[in-house]
C-alpha positions as CSV (number, residue, x, y, z in Angstrom):
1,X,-10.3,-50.3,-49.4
2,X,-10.5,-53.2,-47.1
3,X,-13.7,-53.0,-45.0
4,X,-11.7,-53.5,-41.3
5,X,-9.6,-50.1,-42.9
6,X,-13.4,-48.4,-43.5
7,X,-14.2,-49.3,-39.8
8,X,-11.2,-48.6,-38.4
9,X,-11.6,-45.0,-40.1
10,X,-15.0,-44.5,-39.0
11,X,-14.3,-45.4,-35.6
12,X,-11.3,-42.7,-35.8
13,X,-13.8,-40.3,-37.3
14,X,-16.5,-40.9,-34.5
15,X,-14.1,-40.6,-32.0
16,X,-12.6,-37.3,-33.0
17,X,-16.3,-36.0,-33.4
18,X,-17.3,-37.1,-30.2
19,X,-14.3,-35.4,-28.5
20,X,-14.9,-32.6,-30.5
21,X,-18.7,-32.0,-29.3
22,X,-17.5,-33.0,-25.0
23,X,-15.1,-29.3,-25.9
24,X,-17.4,-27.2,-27.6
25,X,-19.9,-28.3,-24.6
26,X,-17.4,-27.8,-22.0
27,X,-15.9,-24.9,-23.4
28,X,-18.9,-23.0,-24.4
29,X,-19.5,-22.3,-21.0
30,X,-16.5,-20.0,-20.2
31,X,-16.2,-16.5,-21.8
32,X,-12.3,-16.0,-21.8
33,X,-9.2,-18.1,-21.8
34,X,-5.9,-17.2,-19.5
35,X,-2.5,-18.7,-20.8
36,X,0.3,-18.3,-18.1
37,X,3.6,-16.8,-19.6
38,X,5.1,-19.9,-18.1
39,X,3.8,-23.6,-18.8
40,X,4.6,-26.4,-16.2
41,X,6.1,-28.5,-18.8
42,X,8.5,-24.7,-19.4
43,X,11.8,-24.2,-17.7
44,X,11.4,-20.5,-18.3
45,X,9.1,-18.2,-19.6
46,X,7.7,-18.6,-23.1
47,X,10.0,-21.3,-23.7
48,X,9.7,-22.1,-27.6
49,X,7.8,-19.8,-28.2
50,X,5.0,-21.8,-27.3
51,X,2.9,-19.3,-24.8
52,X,2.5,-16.9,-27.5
53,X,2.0,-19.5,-30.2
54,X,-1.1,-21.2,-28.2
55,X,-2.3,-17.7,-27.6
56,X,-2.9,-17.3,-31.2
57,X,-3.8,-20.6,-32.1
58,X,-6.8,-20.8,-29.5
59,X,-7.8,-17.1,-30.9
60,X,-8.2,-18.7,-34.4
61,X,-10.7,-20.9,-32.8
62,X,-12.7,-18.1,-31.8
63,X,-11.7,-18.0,-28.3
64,X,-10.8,-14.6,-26.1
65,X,-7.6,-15.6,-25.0
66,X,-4.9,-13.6,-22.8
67,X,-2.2,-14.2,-21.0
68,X,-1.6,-14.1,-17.4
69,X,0.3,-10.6,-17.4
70,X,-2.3,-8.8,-19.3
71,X,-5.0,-6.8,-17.8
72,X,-8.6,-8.9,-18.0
73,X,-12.0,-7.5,-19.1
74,X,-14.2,-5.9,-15.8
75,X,-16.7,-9.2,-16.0
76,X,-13.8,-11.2,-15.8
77,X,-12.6,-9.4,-12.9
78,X,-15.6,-8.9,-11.3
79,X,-16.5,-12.9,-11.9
80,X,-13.2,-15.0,-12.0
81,X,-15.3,-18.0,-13.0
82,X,-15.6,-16.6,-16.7
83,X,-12.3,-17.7,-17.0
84,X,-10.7,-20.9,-17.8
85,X,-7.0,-21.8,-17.1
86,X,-4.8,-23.5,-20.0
87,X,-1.6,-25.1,-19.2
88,X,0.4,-27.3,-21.9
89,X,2.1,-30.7,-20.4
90,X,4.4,-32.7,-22.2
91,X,4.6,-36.3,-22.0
92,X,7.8,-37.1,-24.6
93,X,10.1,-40.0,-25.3
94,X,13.8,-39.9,-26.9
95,X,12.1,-39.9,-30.4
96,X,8.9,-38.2,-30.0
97,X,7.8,-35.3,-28.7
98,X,3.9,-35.3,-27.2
99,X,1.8,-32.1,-25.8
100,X,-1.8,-32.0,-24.5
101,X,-3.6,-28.8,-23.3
102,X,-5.5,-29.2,-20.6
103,X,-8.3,-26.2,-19.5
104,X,-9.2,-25.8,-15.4
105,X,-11.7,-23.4,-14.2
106,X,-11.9,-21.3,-11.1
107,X,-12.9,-23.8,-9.0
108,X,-9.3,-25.7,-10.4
109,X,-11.8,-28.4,-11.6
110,X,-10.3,-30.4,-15.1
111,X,-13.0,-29.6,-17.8
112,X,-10.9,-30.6,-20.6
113,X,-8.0,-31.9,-22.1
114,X,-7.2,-31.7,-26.2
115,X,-5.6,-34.9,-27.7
116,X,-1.8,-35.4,-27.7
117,X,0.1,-33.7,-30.4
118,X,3.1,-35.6,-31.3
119,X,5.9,-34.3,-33.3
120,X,9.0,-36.6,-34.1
121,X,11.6,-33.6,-35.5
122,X,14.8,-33.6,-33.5
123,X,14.9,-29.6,-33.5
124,X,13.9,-29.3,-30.4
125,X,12.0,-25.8,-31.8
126,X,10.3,-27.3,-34.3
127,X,9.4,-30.2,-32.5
128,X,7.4,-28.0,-29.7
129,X,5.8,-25.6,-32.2
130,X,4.7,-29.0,-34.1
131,X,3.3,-31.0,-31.8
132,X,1.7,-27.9,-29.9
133,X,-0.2,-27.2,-33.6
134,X,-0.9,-30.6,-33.9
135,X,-3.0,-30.7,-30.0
136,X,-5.1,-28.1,-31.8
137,X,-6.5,-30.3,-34.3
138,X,-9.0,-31.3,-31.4
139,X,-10.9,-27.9,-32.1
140,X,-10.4,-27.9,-35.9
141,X,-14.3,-28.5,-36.3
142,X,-15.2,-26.1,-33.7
143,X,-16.0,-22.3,-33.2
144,X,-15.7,-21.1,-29.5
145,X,-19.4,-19.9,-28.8
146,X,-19.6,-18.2,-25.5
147,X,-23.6,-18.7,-23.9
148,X,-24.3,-16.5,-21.0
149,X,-26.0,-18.0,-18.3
150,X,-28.5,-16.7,-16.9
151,X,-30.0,-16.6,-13.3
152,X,-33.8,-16.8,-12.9
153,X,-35.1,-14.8,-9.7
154,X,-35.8,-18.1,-8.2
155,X,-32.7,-19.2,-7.9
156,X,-31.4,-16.4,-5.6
157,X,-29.6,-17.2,-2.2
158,X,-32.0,-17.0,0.7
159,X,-30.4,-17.9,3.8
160,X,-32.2,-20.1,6.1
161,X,-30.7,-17.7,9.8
162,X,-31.1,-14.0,8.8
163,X,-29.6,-13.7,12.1
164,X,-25.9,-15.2,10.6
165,X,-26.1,-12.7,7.7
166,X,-24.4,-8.9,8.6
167,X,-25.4,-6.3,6.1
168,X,-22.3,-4.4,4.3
169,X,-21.8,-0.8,4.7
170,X,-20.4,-0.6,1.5
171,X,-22.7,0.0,-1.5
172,X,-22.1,-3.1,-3.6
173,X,-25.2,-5.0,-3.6
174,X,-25.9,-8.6,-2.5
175,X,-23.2,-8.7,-0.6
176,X,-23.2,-11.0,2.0
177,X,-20.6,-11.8,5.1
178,X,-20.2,-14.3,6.5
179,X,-20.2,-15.1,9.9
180,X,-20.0,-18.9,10.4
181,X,-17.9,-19.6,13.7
182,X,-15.1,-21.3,11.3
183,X,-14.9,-18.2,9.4
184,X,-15.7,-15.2,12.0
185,X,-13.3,-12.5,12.0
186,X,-12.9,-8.9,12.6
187,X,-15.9,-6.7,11.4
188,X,-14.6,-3.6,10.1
189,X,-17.2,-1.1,7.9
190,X,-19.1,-4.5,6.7
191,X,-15.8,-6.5,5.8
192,X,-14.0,-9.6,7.5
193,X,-10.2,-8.7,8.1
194,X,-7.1,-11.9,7.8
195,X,-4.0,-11.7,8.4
196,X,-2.0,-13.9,6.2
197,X,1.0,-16.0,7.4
198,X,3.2,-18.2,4.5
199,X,2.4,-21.7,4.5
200,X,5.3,-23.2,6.1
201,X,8.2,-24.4,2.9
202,X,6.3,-22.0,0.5
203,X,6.2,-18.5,-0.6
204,X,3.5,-17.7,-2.6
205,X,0.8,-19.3,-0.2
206,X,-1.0,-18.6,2.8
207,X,-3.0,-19.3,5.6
208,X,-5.5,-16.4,6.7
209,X,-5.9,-15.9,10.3
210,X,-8.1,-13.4,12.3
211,X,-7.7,-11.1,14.7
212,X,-7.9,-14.3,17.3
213,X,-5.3,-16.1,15.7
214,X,-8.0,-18.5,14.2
215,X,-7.3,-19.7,10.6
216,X,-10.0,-19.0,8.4
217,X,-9.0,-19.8,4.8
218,X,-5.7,-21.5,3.4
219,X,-5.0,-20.0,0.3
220,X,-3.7,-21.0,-2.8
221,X,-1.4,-19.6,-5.2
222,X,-2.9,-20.0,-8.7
223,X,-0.3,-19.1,-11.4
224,X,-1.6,-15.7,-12.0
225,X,-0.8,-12.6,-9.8
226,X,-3.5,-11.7,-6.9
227,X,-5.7,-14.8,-8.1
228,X,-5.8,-17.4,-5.5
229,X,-8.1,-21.1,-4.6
230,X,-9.4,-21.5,-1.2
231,X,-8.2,-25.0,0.0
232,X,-10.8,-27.4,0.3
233,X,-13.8,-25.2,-1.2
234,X,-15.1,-24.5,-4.5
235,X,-13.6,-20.6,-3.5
236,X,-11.2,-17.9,-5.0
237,X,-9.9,-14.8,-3.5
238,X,-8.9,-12.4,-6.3
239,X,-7.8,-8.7,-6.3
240,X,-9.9,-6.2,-7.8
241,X,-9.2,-2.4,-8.3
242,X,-6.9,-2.7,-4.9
243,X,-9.8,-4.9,-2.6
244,X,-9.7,-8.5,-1.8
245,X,-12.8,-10.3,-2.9
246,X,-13.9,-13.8,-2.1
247,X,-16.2,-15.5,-4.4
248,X,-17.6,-19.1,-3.1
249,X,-19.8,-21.5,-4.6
250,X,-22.6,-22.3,-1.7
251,X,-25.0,-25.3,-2.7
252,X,-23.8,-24.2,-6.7
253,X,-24.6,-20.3,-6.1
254,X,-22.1,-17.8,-6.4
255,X,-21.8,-15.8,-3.6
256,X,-19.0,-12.6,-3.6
257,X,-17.9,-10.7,-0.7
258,X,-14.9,-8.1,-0.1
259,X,-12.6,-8.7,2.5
260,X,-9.1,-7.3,4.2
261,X,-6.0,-9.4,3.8
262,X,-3.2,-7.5,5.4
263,X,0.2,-9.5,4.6
């Protein structure tokens, strides 16, 4: 073998390494994968058979994967940012077929995306199902290891006014409201109260107003049913066992509270 073929393959080695290792760091940090029933690259649901097909794939890496119409774990519900978000897009030609998948988390930050998978067959079946096996090559030297972070006593929220914190009547602990003038609503039993309104040309997303017609949060519609990003924050508002619950990210805390949408 000619030595520009031994570097050439060594720097193909090396570079497949090192995107393996930026995954398994990237990855490791989130307990659970969600695949939507419908891909944006899909004109229907399950199209190819793909959604089911990346479900098992990423589950041979190790990975607890579901998809978006089954019911998740309580952590997950309870802490939405256990969760990452895969979606397939598809960047073909006439004569190739080309897939990456790409991983966001709940702050809809891009932690990853695999390689492109490329398939050439004209069966437009076989195609998808090849080049979507093919993407998965980028984890073929890694096993999903999920490491639970933990949070030292030091590095619990104190806020600087206790005077802007309200205690909750409810019993869930550490649960803080917020009363920030851009965010003060309603106070009803401990919880702030919205009234959502669609954003104007959608239907799935919404601006939440309070009880003085003062918009609070724009929310999001994130593919999966009663999960939703706050517009411009590093926020979700989520559904869990019938309450609303916002979780924010304040100076790279989490911070949950309940709250009342009525829509």
């Amino acid at each position: 073998m000619k030595l520009e073929h031994k570097i050439v393959l060594a720097f193909l080695f090396l570079l497949s390494f090192s995107i393996t290792l930026n995954a398994q760091k990237q990855l490791n940090d989130y307990k659970y994968i969600v695949v939507p029933e419908q891909f944006s690259c899909q004109k229907k649901a399950n199209d190819y058979q793909l959604n089911g097909l990346t479900q098992f794939l990423l589950q041979k890496q190790n990975f607890i994967v579901f998809l978006d119409s089954e019911d998740l774990p309580e952590d997950a519900a309870n802490n939405g940012c256990l969760v990452v978000y895969a979606d397939v897009t598809e960047d073909s030609s006439m004569f190739k077929t080309k897939l990456k998948i790409s991983f966001r988390n709940c702050k809809n930050e891009s932690i990853f995306t695999s390689e492109e998978g490329v398939s050439r067959d004209k069966i437009y079946k076989v195609a998808y199902n090849v080049a979507l096996r093919n993407t998965i090559k980028t984890f073929q030297t890694f096993t999903h290891n999920y490491k639970e972070k933990t949070v030292a006593q030091n590095d619990v929220v104190q806020e600087d006014k206790p005077d802007t914190i309200v205690k909750s009547d409810v019993s869930t602990p550490n649960l803080l409201v917020n009363t920030t003038p851009n965010h003060v609503s309603s106070q009803v039993f401990g919880k702030e109260v919205y009234t959502a309104d669609l954003i104007s040309g959608s239907v799935v997303s919404y601006h939440l107003k309070n009880n003085s017609n003062t918009r609070g949060y724009t929310i999001l519609y994130s593919g999966k049913e009663d999960v939703y990003f706050v517009k411009g924050s590093e926020s979700i508002v989520y559904k869990l066992n019938s309450q609303w619950v916002l979780a924010e990210y304040i100076n790279d805390n989490l911070k949950v509270k309940n709250i009342e949408i009525k829509f």
